[in-house]
C-alpha positions, 0 to 999 in steps of 0.5 A: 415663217419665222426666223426661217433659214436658221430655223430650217438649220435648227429644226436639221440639227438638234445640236442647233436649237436653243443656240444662237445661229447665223446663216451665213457666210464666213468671208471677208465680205460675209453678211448674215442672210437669217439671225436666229431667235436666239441671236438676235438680243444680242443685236444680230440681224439680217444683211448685217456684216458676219464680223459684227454679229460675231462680235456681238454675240461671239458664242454664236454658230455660223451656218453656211446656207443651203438654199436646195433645202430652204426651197424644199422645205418651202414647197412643204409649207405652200403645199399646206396654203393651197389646202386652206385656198385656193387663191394663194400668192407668194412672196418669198421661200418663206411668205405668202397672202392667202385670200379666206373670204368665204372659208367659215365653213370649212375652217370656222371663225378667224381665230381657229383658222389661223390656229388650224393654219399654224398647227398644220405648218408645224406638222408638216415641217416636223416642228416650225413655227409660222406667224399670222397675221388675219384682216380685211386686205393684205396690208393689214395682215402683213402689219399684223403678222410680224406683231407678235412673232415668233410663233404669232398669231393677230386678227384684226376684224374690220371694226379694229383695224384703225385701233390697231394701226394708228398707234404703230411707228409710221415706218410700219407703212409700205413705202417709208423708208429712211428719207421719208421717215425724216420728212415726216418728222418735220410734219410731226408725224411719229405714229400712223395717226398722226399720217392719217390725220394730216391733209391729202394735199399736204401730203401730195405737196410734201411728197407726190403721188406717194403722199396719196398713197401713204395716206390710203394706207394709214386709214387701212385702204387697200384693194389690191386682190391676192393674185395667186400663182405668182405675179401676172405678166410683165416685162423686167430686166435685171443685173447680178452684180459682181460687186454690191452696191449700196445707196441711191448715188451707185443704184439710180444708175443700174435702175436706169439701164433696166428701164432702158431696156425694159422700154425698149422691148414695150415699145417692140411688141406695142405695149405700155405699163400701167405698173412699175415695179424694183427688184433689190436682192440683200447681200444675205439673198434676201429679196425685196420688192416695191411697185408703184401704179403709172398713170397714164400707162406709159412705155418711156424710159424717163417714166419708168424710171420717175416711179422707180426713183420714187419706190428707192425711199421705201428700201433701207439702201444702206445694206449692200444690194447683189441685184437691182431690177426693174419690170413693167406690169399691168401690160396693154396695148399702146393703142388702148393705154390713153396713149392716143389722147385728146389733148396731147402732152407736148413733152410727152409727144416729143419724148416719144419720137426721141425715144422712137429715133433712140430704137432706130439707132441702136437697131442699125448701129448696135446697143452700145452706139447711143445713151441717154446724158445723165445718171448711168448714162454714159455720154454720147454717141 
């Protein structure tokens, strides 16, 4: 959707539409959750202090939010995706994967489906506007959805994919944030080509197993399924804070605890994670999420927490966060995860009866009786 809780605001109050308009609140602390269309040429954004955006577009109205109605207004737009499929998956009130493979029949050809799409969002709504993105697998179409908004439409057919991909910023890559933008530059990589263009292993040396996956990406693999009605099962823990955080020195820590716990409880039911995944929510309510695949499944703290550390580089940390979050999927049995292995890990081994001791001691003793040294922490017994 496009520009979705101004555009809710707007669409409630016709005094709204043609007006610059923040979602937001007016506090001290206030950050702006949706900067209209018409704000932003003014420099307005998302998670953006309320102060500046004023000052940078002082003719513009403030809107407190009103998530009750954001929801509603969400279940409309999902009801509309689930009579074009039946496979849709949600990623927020405002975004969503729907798998059309197979849909010709009913809805015609790429192009008049998504003008179907768009057409019957609108009526639904009473008049928003949403932008879509069709291709091969679900990176490309999120790539290609923010192409031409506000009211966009891009297909992308298999034989163009890289045509339209390569000459894009590498930033448009899941996973590049900030720091890995810098260290790409110092590769001479600015564009998706130039990624695409470099060796695997160099990549891998540079930056881990993320270098691999960011390679994928650049030559458009993705098979990642569209998993419709939310995500399978896992195990996650989560804190709102009573104070934001921002930046990797006051988060590690809170990620820490997270996988601490969630650790924990895989260990309880006799379950191992094959996937990690952080949860960060803005400020302006607006959530983000990456996740990385654990290989060999694990059930451990210190590997949970190694990709979550990882997967910090692809948010833009410098915005005040109000929940960090951390969970476990793509759950199997300890025993069939390649946890029992023919040539075992030594560290891995020992980390494990470490692990089991830690759970012993905190059962008989309490949560608070033992923590790990390092970030967050917090000493000794």
């Amino acid at each position: 959707m496009d520009a979705f809780f101004a555009a809710v605001e707007q669409l409630d109050c016709p005094a709204l539409r043609g007006r610059p308009v923040l979602v937001g609140g007016t506090g001290r602390r206030a950050v702006v959750c949706t900067a209209s269309y018409e704000a932003r040429p003014f420099g307005c954004r998302s998670a953006q202090p309320m102060g500046e955006a004023l000052r940078r577009c002082p003719a513009a109205v403030v809107v407190p939010p009103r998530f009750a109605r954001y929801t509603e207004v969400s279940a409309t737009i999902q009801a509309v995706f689930a009579r074009f499929s039946p496979l849709v998956e949600p990623l927020s009130l405002d975004e969503a994967f729907l798998e059309m493979t197979g849909a010709e029949g009913l809805f015609g050809p790429p192009a008049e489906l998504a003008r179907r799409l768009k057409e019957e969002v609108r009526a639904a709504t009473g008049g928003l506007t949403v932008s879509v993105g069709v291709a091969p697998n679900k990176f490309v179409a999120k790539v290609a959805s923010d192409h031409h908004k506000p009211d966009g439409m891009t297909i992308v057919p298999p034989d163009e994919v890289l045509g339209f991909l390569w000459p894009l910023g590498v930033e448009r890559l899941w996973g590049v944030g900030p720091k890995t933008r810098q260290r790409l530059a110092e590769l001479g990589v600015t564009t998706i080509r130039d990624l695409a263009r470099l060796p695997p292993d160099l990549l891998v040396r540079r930056l881990g197993s993320h270098g691999a996956g960011l390679h994928e990406l650049a030559w458009a693999r993705d098979d990642r399924p569209v998993e419709p009605g939310g995500e399978s099962k896992s195990i996650g823990a989560e804190q709102t804070l009573e104070e934001d955080v921002r930046g990797e020195r006051q988060i590690l820590p809170l990620l820490r605890q997270s996988a601490s716990r969630v650790a924990r409880q895989l260990r309880q039911e006799g379950l191992c994670a094959g996937g990690v995944r952080v949860k960060l929510k803005t400020a302006a309510f607006r959530l983000l999420t990456r996740q990385a695949s654990l290989l060999p499944p694990g059930d451990s703290e210190q590997e949970l927490l190694r990709v979550a550390t990882r997967l910090l580089d692809a948010f833009d940390l410098e915005q005040p966060m109000r929940l960090v979050g951390l969970a476990a999927y793509k759950l199997v049995p300890a025993s069939g995860s390649g946890q029992a292995e023919l040539f075992p890990d030594p560290e891995r081994e020992k980390q494990r009866r470490l692990d089991r001791a830690l759970d012993r001691v905190r059962a008989r003793f309490g949560e608070g009786a033992l923590h790990r040294g390092g970030a967050g922490g917090g000493g000794g017994a």
